[in-house]
C-alpha positions as CSV (number, residue, x, y, z in Angstrom):
1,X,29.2,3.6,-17.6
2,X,25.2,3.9,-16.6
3,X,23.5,7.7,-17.6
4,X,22.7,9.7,-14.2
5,X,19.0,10.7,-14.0
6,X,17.5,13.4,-11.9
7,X,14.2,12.9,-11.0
8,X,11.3,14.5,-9.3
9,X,9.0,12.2,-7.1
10,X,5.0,13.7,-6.0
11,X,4.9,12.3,-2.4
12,X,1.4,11.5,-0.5
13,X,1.7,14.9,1.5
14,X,1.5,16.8,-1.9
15,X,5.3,18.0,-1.6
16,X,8.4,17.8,-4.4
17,X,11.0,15.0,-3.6
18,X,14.1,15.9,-6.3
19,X,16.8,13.2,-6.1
20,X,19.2,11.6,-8.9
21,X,20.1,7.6,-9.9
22,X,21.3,5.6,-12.4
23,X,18.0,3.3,-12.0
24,X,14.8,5.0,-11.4
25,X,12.7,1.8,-11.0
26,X,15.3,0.3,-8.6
27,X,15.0,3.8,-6.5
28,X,11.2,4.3,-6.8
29,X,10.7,1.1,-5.0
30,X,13.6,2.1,-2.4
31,X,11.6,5.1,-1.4
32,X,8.4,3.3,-1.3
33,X,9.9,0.8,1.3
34,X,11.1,3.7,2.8
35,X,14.8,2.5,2.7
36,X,17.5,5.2,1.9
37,X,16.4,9.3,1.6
38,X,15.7,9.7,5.4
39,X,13.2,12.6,3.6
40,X,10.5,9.1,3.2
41,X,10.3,8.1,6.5
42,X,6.8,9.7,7.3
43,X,5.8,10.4,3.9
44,X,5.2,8.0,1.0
45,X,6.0,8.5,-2.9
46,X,2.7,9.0,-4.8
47,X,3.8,9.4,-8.5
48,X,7.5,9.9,-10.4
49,X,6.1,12.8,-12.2
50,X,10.0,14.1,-13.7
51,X,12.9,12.5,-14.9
52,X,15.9,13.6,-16.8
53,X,18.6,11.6,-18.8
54,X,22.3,11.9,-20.1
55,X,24.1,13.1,-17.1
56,X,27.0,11.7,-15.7
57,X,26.8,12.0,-11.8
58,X,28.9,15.1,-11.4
59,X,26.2,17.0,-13.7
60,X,23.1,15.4,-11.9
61,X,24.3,16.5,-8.7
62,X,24.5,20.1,-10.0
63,X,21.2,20.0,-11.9
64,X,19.8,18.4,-8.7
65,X,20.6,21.0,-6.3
66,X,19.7,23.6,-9.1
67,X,16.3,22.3,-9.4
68,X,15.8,21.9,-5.1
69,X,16.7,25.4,-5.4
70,X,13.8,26.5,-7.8
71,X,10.4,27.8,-6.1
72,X,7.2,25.1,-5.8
73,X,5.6,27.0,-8.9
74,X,8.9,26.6,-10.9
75,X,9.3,23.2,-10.0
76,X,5.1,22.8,-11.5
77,X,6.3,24.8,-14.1
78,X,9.6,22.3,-15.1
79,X,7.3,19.1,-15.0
80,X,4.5,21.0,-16.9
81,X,7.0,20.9,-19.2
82,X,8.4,17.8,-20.5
């Protein structure tokens, strides 16, 4: 059974794209061919500048939407952090 990540992705248009896998690389290139999250359709991935290990995909999902719901600043303040 693959480890979940959750991830956080610095897009062209200087926003926060927070999303989970079980293979970064594979998704990173997804996004850049702008194939799967409609959310990169118009906007281009710039850097993977977050990533988290160990979950299993029920806790991903959780930390994902627990990490959409932090501010900007807290979201700085998380990668700043690792």
């Amino acid at each position: 059974m693959k480890p979940w990540f959750v991830y956080i992705i610095h897009c062209t248009d200087d926003s926060l794209y927070t999303g989970i896998t079980t293979d970064i690389e594979r998704r990173y290139t997804e996004h850049s061919m702008q194939k799967g999250a409609k959310y990169f359709r118009g906007r281009k991935p710039k850097q993977l500048v977050y990533q988290e290990c160990g979950h299993d995909r029920s806790t991903a999902s959780k930390r994902e939407i627990e990490i959409k719901k932090l501010s900007r600043a807290n979201k700085l303040e998380l990668i700043k952090s690792q």
